[in-house]
N, C-alpha and C positions, 0 to 999 in steps of 0.2 A: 146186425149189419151183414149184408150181404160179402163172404169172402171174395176178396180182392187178388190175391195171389198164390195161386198154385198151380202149379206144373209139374207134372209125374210121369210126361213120356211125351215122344215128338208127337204122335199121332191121336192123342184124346181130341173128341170136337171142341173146337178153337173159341172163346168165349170173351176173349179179352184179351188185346195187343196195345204193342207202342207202333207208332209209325209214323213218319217223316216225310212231308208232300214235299216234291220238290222245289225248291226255293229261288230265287236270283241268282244267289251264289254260283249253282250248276253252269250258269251263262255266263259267267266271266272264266271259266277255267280255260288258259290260255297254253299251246300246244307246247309250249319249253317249260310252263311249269306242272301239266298232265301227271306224267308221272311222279312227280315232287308230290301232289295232291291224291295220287295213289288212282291216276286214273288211267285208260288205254289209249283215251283219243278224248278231242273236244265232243261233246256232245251239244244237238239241237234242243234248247231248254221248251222252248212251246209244244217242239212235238211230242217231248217228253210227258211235258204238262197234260198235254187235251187230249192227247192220241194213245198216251200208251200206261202212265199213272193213273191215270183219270177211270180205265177200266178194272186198276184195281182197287182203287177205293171203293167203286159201285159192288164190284164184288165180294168184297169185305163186310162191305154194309147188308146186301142180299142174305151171307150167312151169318153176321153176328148183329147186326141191326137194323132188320127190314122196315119198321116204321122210321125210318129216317129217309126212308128212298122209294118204298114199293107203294105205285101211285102218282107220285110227285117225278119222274122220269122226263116226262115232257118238258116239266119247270126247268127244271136241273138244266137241263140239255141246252135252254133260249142264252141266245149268245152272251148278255147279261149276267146269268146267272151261273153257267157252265164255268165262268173266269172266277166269282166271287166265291163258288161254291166250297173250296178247297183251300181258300185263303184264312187262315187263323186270328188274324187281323179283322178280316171282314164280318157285319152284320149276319150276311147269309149263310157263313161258314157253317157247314153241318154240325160241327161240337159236338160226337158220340162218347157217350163213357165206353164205349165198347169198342171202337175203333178209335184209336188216342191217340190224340196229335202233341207230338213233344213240345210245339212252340207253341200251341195253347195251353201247357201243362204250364210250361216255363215263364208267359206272361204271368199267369195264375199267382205263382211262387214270386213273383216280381212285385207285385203290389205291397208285399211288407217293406217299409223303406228301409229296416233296417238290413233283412235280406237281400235288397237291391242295392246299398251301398256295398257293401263286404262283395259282391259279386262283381261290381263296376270294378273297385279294386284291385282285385283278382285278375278278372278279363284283362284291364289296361296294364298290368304289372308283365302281365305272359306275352302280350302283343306288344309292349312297346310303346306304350300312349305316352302322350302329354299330359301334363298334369290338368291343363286347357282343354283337353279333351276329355279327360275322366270330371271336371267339372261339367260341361255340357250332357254328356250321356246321363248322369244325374239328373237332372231336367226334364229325361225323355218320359214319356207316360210310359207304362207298364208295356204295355201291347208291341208299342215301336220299336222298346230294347230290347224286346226277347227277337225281335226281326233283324235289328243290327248285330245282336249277338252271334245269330245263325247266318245270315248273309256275309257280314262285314261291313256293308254299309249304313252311312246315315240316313237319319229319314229326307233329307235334300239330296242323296241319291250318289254323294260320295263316300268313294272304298275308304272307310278309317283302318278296316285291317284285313286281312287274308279271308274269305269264305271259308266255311266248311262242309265242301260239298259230300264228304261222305257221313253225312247228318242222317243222308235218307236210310243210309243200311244198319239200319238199330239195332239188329240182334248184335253187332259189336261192341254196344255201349254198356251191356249185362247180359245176364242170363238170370232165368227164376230157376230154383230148382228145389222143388217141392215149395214150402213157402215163403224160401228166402231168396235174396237178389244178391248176386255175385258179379259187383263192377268193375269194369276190365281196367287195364292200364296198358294201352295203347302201344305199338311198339313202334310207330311213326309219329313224329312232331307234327305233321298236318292233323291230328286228331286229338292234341292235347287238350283244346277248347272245346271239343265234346266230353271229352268224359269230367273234365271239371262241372260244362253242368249238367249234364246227366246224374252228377253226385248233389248237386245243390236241389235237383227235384227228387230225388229220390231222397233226404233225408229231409225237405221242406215241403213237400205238396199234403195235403191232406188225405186224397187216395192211399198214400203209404205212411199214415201215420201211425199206425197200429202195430209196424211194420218196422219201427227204427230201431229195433235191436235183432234183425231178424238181413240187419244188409251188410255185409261182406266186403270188404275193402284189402284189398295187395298190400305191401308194404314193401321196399325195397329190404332188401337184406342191408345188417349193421356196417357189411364190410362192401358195401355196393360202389359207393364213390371213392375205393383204393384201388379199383380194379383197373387193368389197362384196356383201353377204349375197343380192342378186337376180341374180349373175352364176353361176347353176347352172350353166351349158353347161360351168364350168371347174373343175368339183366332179367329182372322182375318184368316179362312184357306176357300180356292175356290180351285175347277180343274173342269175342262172346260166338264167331264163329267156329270155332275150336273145339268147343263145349254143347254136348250132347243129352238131354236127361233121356234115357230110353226106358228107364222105370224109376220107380218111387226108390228105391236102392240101390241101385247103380245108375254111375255117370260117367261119358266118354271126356276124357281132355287131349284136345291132338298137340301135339309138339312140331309146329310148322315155322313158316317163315314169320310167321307172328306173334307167334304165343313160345315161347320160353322152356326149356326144361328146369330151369329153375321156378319159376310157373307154376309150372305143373306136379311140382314137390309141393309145394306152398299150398295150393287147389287140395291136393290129396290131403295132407295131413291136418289141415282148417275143417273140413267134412268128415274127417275120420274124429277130431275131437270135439267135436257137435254134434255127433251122433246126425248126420245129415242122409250119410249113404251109407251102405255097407261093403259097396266097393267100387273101384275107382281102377276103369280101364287106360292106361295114356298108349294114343296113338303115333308114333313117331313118323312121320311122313317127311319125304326131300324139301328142304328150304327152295322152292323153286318157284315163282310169280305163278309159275301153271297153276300152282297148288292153291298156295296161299293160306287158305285152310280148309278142315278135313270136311266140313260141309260142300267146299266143289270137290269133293272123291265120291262123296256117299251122302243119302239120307233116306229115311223112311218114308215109305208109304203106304203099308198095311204093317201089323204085327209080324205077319210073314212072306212079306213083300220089301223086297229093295231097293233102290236105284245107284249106281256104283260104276267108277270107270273101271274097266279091267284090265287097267296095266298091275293095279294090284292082284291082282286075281290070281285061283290055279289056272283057267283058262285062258290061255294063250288065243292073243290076238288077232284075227282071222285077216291075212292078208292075199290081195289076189295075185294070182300064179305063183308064190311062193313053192319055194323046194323046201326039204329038210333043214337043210343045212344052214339058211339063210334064214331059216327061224330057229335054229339053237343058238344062232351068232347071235341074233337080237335077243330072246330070253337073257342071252346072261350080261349083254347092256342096260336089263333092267332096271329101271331104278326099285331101292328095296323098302320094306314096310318095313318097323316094328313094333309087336304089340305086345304089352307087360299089364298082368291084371292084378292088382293091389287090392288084398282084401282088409277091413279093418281089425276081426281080429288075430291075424297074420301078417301083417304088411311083409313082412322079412320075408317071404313065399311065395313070392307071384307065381303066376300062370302063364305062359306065354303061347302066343296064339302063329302059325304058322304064315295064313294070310288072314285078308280082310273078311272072304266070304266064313272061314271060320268062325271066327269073332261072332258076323252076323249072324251067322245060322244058333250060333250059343246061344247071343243075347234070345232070341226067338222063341227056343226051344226052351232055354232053360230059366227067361228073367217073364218071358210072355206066355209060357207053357203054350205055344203049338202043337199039335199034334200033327198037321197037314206037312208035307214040305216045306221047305224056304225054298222062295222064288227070287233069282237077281235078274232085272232088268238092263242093262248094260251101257254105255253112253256110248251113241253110234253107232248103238245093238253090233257092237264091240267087233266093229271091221274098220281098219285103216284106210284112210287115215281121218272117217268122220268120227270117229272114239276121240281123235285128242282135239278136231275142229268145234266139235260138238261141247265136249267138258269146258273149254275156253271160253264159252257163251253159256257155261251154267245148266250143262243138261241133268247134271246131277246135283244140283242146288233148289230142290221143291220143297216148295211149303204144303201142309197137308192140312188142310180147312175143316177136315174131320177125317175117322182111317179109310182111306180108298180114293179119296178127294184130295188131289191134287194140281197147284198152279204150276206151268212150267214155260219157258219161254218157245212160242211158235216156230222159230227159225230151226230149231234139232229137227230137221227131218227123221233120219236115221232112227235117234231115239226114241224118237214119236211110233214109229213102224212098230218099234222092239216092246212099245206099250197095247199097242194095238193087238201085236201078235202074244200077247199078256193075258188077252179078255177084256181089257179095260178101252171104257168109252172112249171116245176124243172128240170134244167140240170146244168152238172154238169160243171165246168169251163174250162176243158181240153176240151169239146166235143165242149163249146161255140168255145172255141178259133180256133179251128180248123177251126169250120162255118162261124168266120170274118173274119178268113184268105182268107177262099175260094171265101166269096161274098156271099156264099148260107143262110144267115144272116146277117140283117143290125142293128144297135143299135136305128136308129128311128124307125126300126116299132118292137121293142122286145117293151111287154108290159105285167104286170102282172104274171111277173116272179120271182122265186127265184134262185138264181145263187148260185151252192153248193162251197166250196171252202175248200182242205185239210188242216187239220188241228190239227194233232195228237201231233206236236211240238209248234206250236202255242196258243194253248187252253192253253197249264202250265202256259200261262203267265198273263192269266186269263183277258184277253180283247177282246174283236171282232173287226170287221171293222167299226163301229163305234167310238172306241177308236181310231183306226190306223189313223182315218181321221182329219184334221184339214180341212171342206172346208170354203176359203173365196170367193168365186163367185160360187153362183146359179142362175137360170134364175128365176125370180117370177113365180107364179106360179096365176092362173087367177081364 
């Protein structure tokens, strides 16, 4: 059988992900309860759908499953088919094993009834149902309840419970790392009903079943429910954006607004006694919405290539007409990093790293053996005040489709410049697609690219293609 899960570093070419089209629910999120749902602003769910998700599932498919699309373009595209196409529910829905749809996953898991009982139960016990109601959804066919699950609503089209619009950013719901899955535990109640079933496919689908002593689960500590309700630091909270594999032996865990340092104890010493990693970096970043977590500071995009804001940085933020004086006032307004590197067999001895481009240029040098420089790319190509307008729309939130190849959102200008002036390409993803359609473009020889991607309704929702991704198979990287 072909291996199903492994992951040994951000940037091996991409072979196999989770991903979450966007659903109804998106469209009910209403402006008083936005942020409650972890969101910036309502978002337009059609344009989202046909205009801006839509290009990247075609480019998903281009690099990890072209006979699902290269050809069939025209079809795809007929008005008919463009709405069905995407739909998990529907006859024409593409269903790749290589681009993975969670509520095709989760119908799939749904058809054991005894699995779909236990699940109904569940669901209606955390929402609040009626006993009337947890009868009824019993009833539903497989395919409908994995939709009311993920929407909220019935198949007649009324709201039984809350959506879950942040469904679509899977890399929150786990992480792979090498070839096991490490499930988060949420640290907002709008995303409880994901990772409960994110945990029911991941120990009930078939694709991971070879897999179920190889998956990872939190526990809250014994003395968790003594504790007084302002003492977060000792609240068991992880999402999968936090968590970094940049090698087969080390792993990043940031310690942000979301993820925990109690977490991040827990993460470290589960991997230390599984012999999983041999060491284990935590990043401690400002609990601040900016942040949120350390995938909007930084991610990869070559071995020795990075993308990164630089307020963390040794370099100091290029502001215009600035005097002296009025940038040592602001330096030491900074807000501050910390980084502590925990080895397995020394944990008691960390390493601590000054800033972030240290760390990076380490990892590089000493986990990727580079010999060339390390290169940071900068969000806003690190001039005020497009560094912090930029980072807030996810300029350093990229998913890397293989190393050099990466998706980022079109509206960073600034950053976009700071790539260009990098060497690396820039087109945009309508013009890609056109040229894999034609053949006049292959995806093994694109290299050193950035692939612009629309995204004027998708930025409110304050995540990049990095969040959108759950991958579990990459090819290592040498």
């Amino acid at each position: 059988m072909d291996q199903q899960l492994s992951v040994t570093s951000e940037i091996g070419t991409l072979k196999r992900l989770l991903v979450h089209s966007p659903d109804s629910g998106l469209g009910k999120v209403v402006p008083s309860k936005a942020q409650d749902w972890l969101f910036e602003d309502i978002v337009h769910l059609e344009t989202i759908r046909r205009n801006e998700y839509d290009y990247y599932t075609k480019i998903l498919l281009y690099f990890l499953d072209p006979e699902k699309i290269k050809g069939k373009l025209a079809q795809i595209d007929a008005v008919e088919s463009k709405r069905n196409f995407y739909k998990p529910e529907h006859i024409n829905f593409f269903a790749s094993d290589k681009v993975i749809e969670l509520q095709w996953l989760l119908a799939q898991v749904l058809e054991d009834n005894d699995i779909r009982s236990k699940l109904v139960a569940s669901v209606c016990a955390i929402e609040g149902c009626t006993y009337q109601t947890q009868k009824i959804l019993l009833e539903y066919s497989a395919i409908e309840l994995a939709k009311t699950f993920i929407s909220g609503s019935s198949k007649d089209k009324q709201l039984l419970f809350a959506p879950i619009p942040n469904f679509i950013f899977t890399r929150d719901i786990g992480i792979t790392i090498n070839n096991y899955v490490l499930l988060n535990k949420p640290a907002k109640k709008a995303r409880t009903r994901e990772a409960l079933l994110a945990k029911y496919i991941f120990f009930n689908h078939q694709l991971f079943a070879s897999y179920k002593d190889n998956i990872i689960e939190l526990s809250d500590s014994h003395h968790n429910f003594l504790l007084p309700k302002e003492e977060d630091e000792r609240k068991i909270t992880l999402e999968g954006g936090d968590i970094m594999v940049v090698s087969k032996n080390h792993l990043l865990v940031g310690v942000s607004e979301r993820t925990s340092s109690e977490a991040a104890v827990q993460v470290t010493n589960i991997l230390f006694e599984k012999n999983i990693v041999e060491k284990v970096t935590v990043v401690k970043i400002p609990k601040k919405r900016d942040y949120m977590h350390i995938d909007t500071v930084f991610t990869q995009v070559k071995r020795d290539v990075w993308v990164m804001l630089g307020n963390f940085s040794r370099k100091a933020v290029k502001h215009e007409d600035e005097n002296p004086i009025e940038r040592i006032l602001e330096i030491k307004k900074e807000e501050k990093i910390k980084i502590l590197q925990f080895y397995k067999k020394s944990p008691e001895n960390p390493v601590s790293f000054e800033s972030l481009e240290d760390l990076l240029v380490d990892i590089s040098k000493n986990d990727l053996h580079c010999e060339a420089d390390v290169r940071f790319i900068y969000s806003g190509n690190n001039e005020f005040p497009y560094n912090a307008r930029e980072q807030w729309t996810d300029s350093c939130n990229l998913l890397a489709l293989k190393e050099g190849v990466v998706l980022g959102y079109d509206r960073n200008d600034k950053t976009t410049e700071a790539f260009k002036a990098a060497g690396f390409t820039i087109v945009h993803v309508k013009e890609l697609i056109d040229q894999l359609e034609s053949g006049s473009v292959s995806v093994e020889d694109m290299q050193d690219t950035l692939i612009l991607m629309p995204s004027a309704e998708l930025s409110r929702a304050r995540g990049g293609f990095h969040c959108m991704s759950m991958p579990i198979l990459r090819t290592p990287i040498i």
